[in-house]
N, C-alpha and C positions, 0 to 999 in steps of 0.2 A: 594488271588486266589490259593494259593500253599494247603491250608487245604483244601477249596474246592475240589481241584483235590484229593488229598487223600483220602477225606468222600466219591467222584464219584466212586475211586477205590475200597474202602471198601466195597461202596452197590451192587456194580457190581459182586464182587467176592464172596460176598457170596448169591448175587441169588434176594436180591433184590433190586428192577428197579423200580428206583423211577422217575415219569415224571419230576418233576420240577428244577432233576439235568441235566437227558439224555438231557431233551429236552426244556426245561427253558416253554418259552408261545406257545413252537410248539403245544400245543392241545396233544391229548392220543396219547399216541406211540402204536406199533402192543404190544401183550401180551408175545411176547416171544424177547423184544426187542434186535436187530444183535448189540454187539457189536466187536470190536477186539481183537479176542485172542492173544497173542504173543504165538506160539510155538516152544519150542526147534526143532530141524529136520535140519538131513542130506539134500543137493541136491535129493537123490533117495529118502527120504521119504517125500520129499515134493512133485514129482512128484508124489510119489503114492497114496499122499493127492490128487490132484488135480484129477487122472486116478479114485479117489472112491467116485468123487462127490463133494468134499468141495471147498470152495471157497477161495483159495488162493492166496496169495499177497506179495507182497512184503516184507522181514524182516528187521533184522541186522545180524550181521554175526551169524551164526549158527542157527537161524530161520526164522520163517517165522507167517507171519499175516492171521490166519484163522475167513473170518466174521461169525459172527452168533448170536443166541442166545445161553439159559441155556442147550437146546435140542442139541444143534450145541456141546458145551463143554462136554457133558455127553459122546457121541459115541465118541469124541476124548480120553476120561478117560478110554472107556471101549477096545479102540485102543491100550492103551499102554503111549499116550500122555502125558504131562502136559500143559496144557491150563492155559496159566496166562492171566488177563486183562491187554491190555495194554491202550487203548483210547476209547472212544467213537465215533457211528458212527455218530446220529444225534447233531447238535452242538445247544447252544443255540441261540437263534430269537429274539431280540426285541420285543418290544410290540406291532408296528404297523403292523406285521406280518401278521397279523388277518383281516387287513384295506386293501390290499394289491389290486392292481387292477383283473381283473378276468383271464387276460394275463398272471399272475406272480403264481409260489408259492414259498413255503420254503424262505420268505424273498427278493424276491422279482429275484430269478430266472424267464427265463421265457420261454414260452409254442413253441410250434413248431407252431402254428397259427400264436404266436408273431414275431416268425421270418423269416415269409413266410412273413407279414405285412412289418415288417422292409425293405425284401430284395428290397418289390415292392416300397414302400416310399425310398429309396436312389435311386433306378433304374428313376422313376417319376422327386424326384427333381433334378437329375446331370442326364440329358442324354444326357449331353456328356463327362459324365466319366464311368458311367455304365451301365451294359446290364444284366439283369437278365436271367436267363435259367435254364429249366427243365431237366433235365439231365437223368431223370429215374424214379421207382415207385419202393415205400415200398413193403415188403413182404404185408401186407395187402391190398394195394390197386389195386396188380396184382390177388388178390384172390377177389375182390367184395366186401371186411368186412372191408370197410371206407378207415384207411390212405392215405396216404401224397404221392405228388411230393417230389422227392428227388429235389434239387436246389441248385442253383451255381449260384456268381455273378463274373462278369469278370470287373474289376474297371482299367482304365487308361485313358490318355488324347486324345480322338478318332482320330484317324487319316483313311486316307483308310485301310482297309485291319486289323484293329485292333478289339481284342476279337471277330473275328469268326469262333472260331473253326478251327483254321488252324496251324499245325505245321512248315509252313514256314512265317509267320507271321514274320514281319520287329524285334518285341522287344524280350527280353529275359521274361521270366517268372515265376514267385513264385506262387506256388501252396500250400494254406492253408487249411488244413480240419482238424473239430472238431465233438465231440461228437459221435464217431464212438462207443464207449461204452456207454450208452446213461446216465447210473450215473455219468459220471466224469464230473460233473455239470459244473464246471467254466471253461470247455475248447469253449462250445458254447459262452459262455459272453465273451471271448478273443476273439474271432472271429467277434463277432459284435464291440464292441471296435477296434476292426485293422478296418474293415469297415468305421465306422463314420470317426476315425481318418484322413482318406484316400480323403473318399469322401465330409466332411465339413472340411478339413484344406488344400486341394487343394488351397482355394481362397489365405491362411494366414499363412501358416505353409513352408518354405522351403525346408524341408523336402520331406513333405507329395509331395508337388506339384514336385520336381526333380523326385521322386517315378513315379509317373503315367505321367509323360512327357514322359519317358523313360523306363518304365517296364510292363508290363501288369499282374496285379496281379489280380490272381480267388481264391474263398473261397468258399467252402461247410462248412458255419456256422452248421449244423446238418445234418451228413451224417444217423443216424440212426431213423430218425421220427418216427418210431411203438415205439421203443424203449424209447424214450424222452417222448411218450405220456405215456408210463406206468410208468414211474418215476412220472412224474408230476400228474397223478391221487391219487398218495399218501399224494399231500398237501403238506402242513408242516411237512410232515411224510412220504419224499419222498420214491417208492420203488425202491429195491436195483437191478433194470432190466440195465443185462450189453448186451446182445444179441438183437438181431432183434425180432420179433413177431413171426418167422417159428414157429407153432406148429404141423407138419406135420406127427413129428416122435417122440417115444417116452414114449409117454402117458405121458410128464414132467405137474408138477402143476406151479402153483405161480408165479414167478419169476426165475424159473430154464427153461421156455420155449424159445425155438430160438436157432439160430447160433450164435458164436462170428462171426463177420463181419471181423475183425482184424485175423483171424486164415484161411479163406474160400478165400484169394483170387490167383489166378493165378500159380504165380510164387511161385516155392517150396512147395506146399501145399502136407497135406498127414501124416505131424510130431505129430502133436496134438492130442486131446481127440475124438474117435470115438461113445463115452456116449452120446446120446442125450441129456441129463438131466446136463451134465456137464458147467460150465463156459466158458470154453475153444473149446467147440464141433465146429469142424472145416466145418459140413457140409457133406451133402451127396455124394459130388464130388469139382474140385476146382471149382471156381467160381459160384458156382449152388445157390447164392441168389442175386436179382435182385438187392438190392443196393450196394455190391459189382460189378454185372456186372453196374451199374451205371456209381462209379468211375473210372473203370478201360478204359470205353468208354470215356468217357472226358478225361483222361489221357493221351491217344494213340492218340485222338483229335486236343493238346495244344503241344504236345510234339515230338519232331521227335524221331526214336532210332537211340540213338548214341554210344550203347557196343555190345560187341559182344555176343557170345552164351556161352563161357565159363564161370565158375563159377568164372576160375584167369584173365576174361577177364577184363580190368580195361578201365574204361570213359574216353576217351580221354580229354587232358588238355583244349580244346579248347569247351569239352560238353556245353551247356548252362541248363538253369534252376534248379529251388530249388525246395523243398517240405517239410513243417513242419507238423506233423501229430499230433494232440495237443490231450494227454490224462492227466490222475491223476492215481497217485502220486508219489512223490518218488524224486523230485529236480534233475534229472537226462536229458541228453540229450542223445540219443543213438544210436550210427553209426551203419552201417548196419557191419558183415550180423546179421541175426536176427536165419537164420534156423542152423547155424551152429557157432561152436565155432572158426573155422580159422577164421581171419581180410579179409575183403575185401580188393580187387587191390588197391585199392584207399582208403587207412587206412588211409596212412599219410596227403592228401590231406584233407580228414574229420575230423582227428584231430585239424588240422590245423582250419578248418573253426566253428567246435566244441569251438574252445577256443574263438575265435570274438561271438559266439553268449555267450558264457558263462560270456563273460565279461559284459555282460546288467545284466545275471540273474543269476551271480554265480553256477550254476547247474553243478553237474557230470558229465564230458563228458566221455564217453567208449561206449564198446560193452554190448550187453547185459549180458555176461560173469561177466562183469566189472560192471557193474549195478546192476541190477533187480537180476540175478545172473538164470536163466535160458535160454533157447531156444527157438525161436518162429520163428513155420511155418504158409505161407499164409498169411506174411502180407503187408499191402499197403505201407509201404517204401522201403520193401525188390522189392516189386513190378516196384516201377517207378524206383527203381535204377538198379534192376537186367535184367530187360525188355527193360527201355530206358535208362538209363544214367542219370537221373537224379539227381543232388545231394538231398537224401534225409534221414532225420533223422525225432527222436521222441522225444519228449518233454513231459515227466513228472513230469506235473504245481504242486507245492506245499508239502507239506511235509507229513510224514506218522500220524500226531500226533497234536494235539491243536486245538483249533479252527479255525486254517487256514489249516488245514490237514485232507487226509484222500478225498473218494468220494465226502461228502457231506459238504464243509466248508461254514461257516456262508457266507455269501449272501458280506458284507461287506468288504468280503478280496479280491474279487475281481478288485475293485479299491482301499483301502489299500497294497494290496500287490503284487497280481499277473500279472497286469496293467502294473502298475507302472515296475517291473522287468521281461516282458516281451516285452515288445512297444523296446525296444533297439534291443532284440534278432530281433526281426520281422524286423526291420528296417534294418537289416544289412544282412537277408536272403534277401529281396526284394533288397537291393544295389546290395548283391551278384550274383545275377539272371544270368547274362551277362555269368559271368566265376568262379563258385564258386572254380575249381578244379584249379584258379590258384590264391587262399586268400595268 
């Protein structure tokens, strides 16, 4: 495998993109196939990567991962740059890829239909552990041009007064949401796997069953529907759509249209990219896209506030509820705050809960400083912790690099890997629920 990877490097860097390595039996890649740059750059020259369009990512120390194609590397060369290959985005498929049901692509990911399907088949056969709900509508289907209910399911053992909607509700609660970028594919398949988990081992699992005796856990499996469906329209050759469907402003093509949903909401908003065309574009105003106002409705919902107004106001020890907000990539878990480099009131308490979840899934715990290694405003963990109190972090499932890295990892690593070293973190957020602020 190691010449492989080398021969993948060779062809890559010098320009030809050959399908059978990119992409093994994924069928034709697009003509200008994205892969990842590794670029040298400062902190300030990556932010001015990001402020001039490029889609940047996460590095190692001293750069940073720009995706794209041969066109993407040229304007970086004629920037100043050195653009080295470091991975590939599309990973190899199997051969039954091709046989794959019509719910499924890229190996057997699956469609926003599929998990509208899913949410109503658990909600049908446990109803009396779960209640499905609508919670909002996509940017497109507030505009007339198709899309989706946004959707949430509220999973526990029903008693009076449980999963509706009510912040004084008897239990404590964990609040899971995925695919708010709608490429970091195996964050929605963790989300249905916590689900089944939940709602078929209630009968047989000890676990599972003290979980929903005692805690009332809600999940928004795919918080970005416009988004997931234009991922999944590229097949086996998924595309690279991390934003909402907003093409309102702009004039963006391709895959550069929409909001980041993760940059647009409430609290703190305003730091980010003003470019419509950019990755990171925060939006016309805060919360000015409907499935941001979604979450942040169910959130204010489920949740009493429990902090105050200051920025060094800190959760009281006695706050209740969690929040895991699941993206890709990077192996890291990340406390808030997000818009600033000072530590939240409540550092040590997050550290603290940081290292129980780390110990399922080995991941980096810090700030974003300490992580990712930049700043992020308008986003929904900054949100339910700086708003209500909630204890909430980020999870970034899987690594920057192999087949199990990177947006688009083989289909397979799902339950080889990320499953498997996430079901622990989950299970001790949902323990935590009650009094996370006193792990």
């Amino acid at each position: 495998m190691a010449s492989r990877s080398l021969s993948r490097l060779a062809l890559a860097a010098s320009g030809v993109l050959l399908t059978s390595l990119l992409g093994g039996t994924a069928g034709a890649q697009p003509a200008d196939t994205p892969v990842f740059w590794r670029v040298p750059a400062t902190a300030a020259q990556a932010h001015a990567l990001t402020a001039a369009g490029f889609d940047v990512e996460e590095g190692d120390a001293g750069s940073v991962h720009v995706v794209g194609g041969q066109a993407v590397a040229a304007k970086l060369r004629a920037l100043g740059y050195r653009p080295a290959f470091f991975d590939t985005v599309y990973k190899e498929l199997p051969a039954r890829a091709e046989s794959l049901a019509a719910d499924t692509f890229y190996g057997g990911y699956r469609t926003v239909t599929a998990h509208e399907n899913h949410l109503a088949a658990v909600a049908s056969a446990h109803p009396d552990l779960a209640t499905k709900y609508t919670i909002g509508q996509s940017w497109k289907k507030t505009k007339g041009q198709g899309g989706h209910d946004v959707q949430a399911i509220c999973l526990t053992k029903k008693q009076t007064g449980d999963c509706t909607l009510s912040t004084t509700s008897k239990k404590p609660k964990f609040f899971l949401m995925a695919q708010i970028h709608a490429r970091e594919l195996s964050t929605g398949e963790l989300a249905w796997r916590w689900i089944d988990y939940l709602a078929d081992g209630y009968a047989t699992d000890a676990t599972a069953k003290s979980i929903l005796d005692t805690t009332e856990v809600w999940v928004v499996p795919i918080a970005n529907p416009d988004g997931v469906d234009i991922v999944a329209s590229g097949g086996n050759s998924p595309k690279l759509q991390r934003k909402n469907a907003d093409n309102a402003r702009g004039g963006c093509t391709g895959t550069n249209i929409g909001v980041d949903l993760n940059r647009n909401s409430t609290f703190k908003w305003g730091g980010d990219s003003n470019s419509a065309c950019a990755e990171t574009y925060q939006g016309v105003s805060a919360g000015s896209e409907p499935e941001v106002q979604a979450l942040e409705k169910l959130a204010r919902a489920i949740f009493p506030d429990q902090r105050g107004t200051g920025n060094d106001d800190p959760a009281p020890a006695t706050a209740q509820g969690t929040m895991i907000t699941l993206h890709s990539y990077g192996n890291d878990i990340i406390i808030p705050w997000g818009f600033t480099q000072a530590t939240a009131p409540n550092d040590a308490q997050y550290r603290r809960l940081g290292a129980k979840y780390a110990a399922s899934n080995g991941y980096l715990v810090g700030t974003n400083e300490e992580t990712v290694g930049y700043d992020t405003t308008g986003t929904t963990d900054d949100f339910t912790y700086g708003e209500l109190g909630v204890a909430s972090v980020t999870f970034e499932v899987g690594g920057s690099s192999g087949t199990c890295g990177g947006f688009l990892p083989r289909y397979t690593c799902v339950d080889s890997t990320f499953w498997p070293k996430n079901k622990g973190a989950l299970i001790t957020a949902a323990k935590a629920a009650a009094a996370p602020y006193q792990q």
